[in-house]
N, C-alpha and C positions, 0 to 999 in steps of 0.2 A: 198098246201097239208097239210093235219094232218102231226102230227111227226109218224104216226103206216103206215101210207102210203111212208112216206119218207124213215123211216128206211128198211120198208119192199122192198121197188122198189132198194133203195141199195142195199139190200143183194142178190136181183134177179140180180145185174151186168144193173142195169139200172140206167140212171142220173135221180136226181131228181130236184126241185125246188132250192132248197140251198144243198149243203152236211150237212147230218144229225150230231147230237152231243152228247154225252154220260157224264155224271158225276154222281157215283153213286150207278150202277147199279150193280154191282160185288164188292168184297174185293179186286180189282186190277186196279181199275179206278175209286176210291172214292177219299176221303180228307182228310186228318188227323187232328184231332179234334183238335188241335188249330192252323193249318192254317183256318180249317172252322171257329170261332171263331176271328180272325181278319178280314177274307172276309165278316163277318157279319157288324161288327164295320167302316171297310170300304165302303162299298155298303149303309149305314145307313137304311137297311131293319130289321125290327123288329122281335123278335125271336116269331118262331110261339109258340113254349113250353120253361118251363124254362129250361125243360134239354133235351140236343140234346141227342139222340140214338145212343151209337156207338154198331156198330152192328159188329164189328173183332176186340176182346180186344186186342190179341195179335199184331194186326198191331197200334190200334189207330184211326182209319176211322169210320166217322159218315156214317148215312143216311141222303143228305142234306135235308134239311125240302121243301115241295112243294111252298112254297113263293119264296126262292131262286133258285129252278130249273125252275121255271117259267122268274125269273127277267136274268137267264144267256140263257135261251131261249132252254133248255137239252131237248131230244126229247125221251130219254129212260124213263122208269120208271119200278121199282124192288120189288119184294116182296123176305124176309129173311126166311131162317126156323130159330125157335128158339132153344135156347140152354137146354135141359133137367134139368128140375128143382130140380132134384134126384143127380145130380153131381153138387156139389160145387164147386167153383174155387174162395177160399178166398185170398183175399192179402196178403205175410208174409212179416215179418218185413224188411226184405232183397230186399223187393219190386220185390218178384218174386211171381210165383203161380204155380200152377201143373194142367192141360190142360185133357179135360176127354178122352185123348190117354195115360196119365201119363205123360206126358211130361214136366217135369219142364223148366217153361219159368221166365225170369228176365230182367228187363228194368235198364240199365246201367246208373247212373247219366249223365244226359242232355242226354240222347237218345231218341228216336221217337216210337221202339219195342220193344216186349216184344220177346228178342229171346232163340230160346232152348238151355238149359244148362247143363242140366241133360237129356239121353236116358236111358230110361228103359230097352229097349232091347242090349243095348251095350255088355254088356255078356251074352247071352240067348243062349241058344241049340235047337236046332230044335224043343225038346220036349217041351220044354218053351212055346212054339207057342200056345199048345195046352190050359194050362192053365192061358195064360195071360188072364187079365180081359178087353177084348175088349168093346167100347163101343159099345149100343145098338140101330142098325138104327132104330127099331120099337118102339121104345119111342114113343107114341100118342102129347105128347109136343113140338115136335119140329114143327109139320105141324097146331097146334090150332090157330084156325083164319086163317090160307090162305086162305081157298078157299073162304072165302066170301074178303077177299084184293082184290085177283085177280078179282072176279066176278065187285068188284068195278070199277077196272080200264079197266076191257073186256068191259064193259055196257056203258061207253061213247064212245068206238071205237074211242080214240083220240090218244092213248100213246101204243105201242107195250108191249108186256111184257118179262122183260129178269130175269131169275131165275138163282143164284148162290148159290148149295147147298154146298158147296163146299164139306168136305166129304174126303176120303181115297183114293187119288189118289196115284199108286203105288208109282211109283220111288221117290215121295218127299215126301212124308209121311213117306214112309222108314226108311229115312235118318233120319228125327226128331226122330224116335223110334230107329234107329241103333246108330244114328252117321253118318255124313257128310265122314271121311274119313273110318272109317270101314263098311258102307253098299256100298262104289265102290271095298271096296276089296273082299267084299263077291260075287260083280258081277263075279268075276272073279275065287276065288281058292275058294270060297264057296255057289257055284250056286243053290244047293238043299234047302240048307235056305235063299238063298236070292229070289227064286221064291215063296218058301211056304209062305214067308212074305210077295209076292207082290198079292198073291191069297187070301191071306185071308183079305186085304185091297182091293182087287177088289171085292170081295167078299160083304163088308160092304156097299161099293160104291152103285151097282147096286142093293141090299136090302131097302137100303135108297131111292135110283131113284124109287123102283118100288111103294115102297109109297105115292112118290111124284106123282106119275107120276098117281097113283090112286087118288088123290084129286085133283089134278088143272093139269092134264097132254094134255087134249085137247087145253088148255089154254095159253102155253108156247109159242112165239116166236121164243126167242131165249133163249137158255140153256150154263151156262159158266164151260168148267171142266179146269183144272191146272199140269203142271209136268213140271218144270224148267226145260230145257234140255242144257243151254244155258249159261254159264258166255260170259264175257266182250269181247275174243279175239278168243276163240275156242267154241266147244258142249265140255260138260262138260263129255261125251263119245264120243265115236266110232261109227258111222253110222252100224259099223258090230254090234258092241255089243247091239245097241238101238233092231235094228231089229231083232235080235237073240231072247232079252230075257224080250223088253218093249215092243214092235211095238202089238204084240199079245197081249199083252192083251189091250192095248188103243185103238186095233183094237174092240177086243168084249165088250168094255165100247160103242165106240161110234154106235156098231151095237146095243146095246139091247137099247139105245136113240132114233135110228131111227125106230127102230121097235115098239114101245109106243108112240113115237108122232110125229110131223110132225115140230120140232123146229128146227132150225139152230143150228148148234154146235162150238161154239167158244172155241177154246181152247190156253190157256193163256199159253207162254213159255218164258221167258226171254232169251237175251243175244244173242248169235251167232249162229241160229238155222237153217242158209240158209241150209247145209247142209240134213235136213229133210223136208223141204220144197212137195218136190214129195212124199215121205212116209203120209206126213199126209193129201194130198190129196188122195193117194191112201184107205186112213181107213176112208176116209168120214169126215173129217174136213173141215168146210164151212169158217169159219173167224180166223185170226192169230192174235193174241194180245200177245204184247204190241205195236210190229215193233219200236223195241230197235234199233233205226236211230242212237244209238252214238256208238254200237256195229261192231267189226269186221265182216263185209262179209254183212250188214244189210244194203244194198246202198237201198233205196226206188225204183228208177227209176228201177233199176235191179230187184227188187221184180215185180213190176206191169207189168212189161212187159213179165219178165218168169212165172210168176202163177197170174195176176190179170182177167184172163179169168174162174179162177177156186177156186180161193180164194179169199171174202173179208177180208179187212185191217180195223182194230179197233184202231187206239192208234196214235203212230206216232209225236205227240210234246213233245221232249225233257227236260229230267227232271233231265238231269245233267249240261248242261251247261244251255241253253237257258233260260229255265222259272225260274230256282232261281235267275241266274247274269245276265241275260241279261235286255238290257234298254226297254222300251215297243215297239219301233221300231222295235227291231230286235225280238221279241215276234210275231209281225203284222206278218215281212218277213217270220219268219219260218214259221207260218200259211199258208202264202198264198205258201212257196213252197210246203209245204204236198199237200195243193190243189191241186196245179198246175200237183203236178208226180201222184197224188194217185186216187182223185176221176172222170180226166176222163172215162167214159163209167159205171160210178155206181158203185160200192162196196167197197167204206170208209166212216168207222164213223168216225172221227175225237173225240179226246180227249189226255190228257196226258199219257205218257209213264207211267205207275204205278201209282201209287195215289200221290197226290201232298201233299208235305212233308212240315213243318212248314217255310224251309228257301225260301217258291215262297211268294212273295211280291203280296200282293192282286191284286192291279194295274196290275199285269203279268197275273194273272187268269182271272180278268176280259176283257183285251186285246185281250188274246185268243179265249174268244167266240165271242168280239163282231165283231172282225173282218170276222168270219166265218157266221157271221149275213150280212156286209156290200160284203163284197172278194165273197164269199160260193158261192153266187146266181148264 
């Protein structure tokens, strides 16, 4: 099979030839620019450019260059919108920058991200909403050159195409602009601003999509949106409260996707999210990423067997214990268990649990694929 056959017979809940494999293609299944930079040194493959593209400043994650997705065998391939070249985002001395949502972001000595520091919206009033300076989806800059990328990678019919615009998705976006613990308490004693703030980032959202979706929207695959709903041991809410005052609108995000194109909709949530499981089948979610296997309530087997008729699995190898400490053996084994629970009857990509962080040991990276080259079939 091509990999656009492979992926594609997947996502339809069909086995294919090997199970398909991903690196790359989203800001949540890449590589952080200098673990890619040792897997290079390691692999002894030549850089295709002098300077790798990191294409999510604030995470760190490149675009791996096509030499390298060729040599790990990745069956995905991605095209980026770009960042508006009207909004600066210079480095200050503090090693921090401000994000064109305002968002002041800062990378802590020896750390991996650039995380929010500063919300702009942390004391806003309702009427604030109105004259903050939101960014502008209809920037002509961010979509310059796609459609001949895409057309590139349609016209050999080798490589599926999966698009992450990422973009203003409610409930975590929010939170960068509110605050993490004052946009949960607005969910609750201050719900008129905390929904006008999640409307006017859906709002931006599906403004953005519908551009995209006018240049290269016949063209998509698969489409990746994001809203954390999930830490380590619980949902980070209430099934009551998701459905009350998110579900609605990630419901009318992923209806005006399907109404404009014919993509699969992957929607990326970390953490402990079995709980919503049936709700985001119910709104037309086709694939769950990350499948945070170290996470409470996230058994695999129990996944595929209560929704793997209705949902594909994207992610699935462990990025907290396995791939940074583990020996390459036990790299292999947990491959071949995702295998074994996840892609019979078709619908798992395999890849890692989030983008793989500088402390995975190359030899662990490349163990992973090749075992799903040799196990996979």
């Amino acid at each position: 099979m091509t990999s656009k056959e492979r992926i594609l017979k997947a996502l339809n809940h069909e086995e294919t030839d090997r199970v398909p494999v991903d690196l790359g293609t989203t800001n949540v299944t890449s590589i952080n620019i200098d673990a890619y930079n040792t897997l290079i040194e390691y692999s002894g493959i030549a850089k295709e450019n002098n300077k790798i593209e990191i294409v999510d400043r604030a995470q760190q994650i490149v675009k791996p260059e096509e030499i390298m997705l060729k040599y790990l065998g990745i069956d995905t391939r991605s095209v980026w919108l770009k960042r508006p070249k009207n909004w600066e985002m210079p480095l200050r001395e503090d090693n921090s920058y401000i994000d064109e949502w305002g968002v002041t972001r800062r990378k802590a000595d020896g750390g991996d991200y650039f995380d929010p520091v500063v919300f702009p919206l942390r004391e806003a009033s309702l009427n604030d909403l109105n004259s903050y300076r939101w960014p502008n989806p209809d920037n002509s800059e961010r979509f310059k050159g796609l459609k001949e990328k895409v057309e590139m990678i349609y016209e050999t019919n080798e490589y599926p195409i999966v698009v992450d615009p990422t973009g203003g998705i409610p409930f975590q976006n929010a939170q960068n602009l509110r605050g993490f613990d004052t946009f949960l308490i607005d969910l609750l004693i201050n719900q008129e601003f905390a929904e006008t703030l999640m409307d006017k980032l859906l709002a931006f959202q599906i403004k953005l999509l519908k551009n995209l979706f006018n240049e290269i929207g016949s063209y998509i695959d698969v489409i990746k949106i994001a809203d954390d709903l999930g830490a380590q041991n619980a949902p980070l809410i209430s099934p009551e409260l998701y459905r009350s005052v998110i579900k609605p609108r990630h419901k009318d995000l992923i209806s005006f996707i399907k109404k404009y194109t014919k993509a699969k909709v992957l929607l990326h949530t970390d953490g402990n999210v079995y709980p919503f499981m049936e709700d985001f089948i119910e709104i037309g979610v086709d694939i769950i990423n990350p499948i945070q296997i170290s996470a409470q309530g996230m058994d695999p087997g129990k996944l595929k067997n209560n929704f793997g008729d209705q949902l594909c699995f994207w992610g699935g190898i462990d990025t907290q214990k396995i791939l940074p400490h583990g020996n390459i053996k036990e790299v292999k084994d947990e491959v071949k268990k995702m295998i074994d629970c996840l892609a019979p009857g078709g619908g798992y990509i395999l890849c890692a649990v989030h983008n793989i962080q500088p402390d995975v040991p190359p030899e662990n990276i490349c163990a992973m694929y090749q075992t799903v080259q040799e196990y996979g079939k």
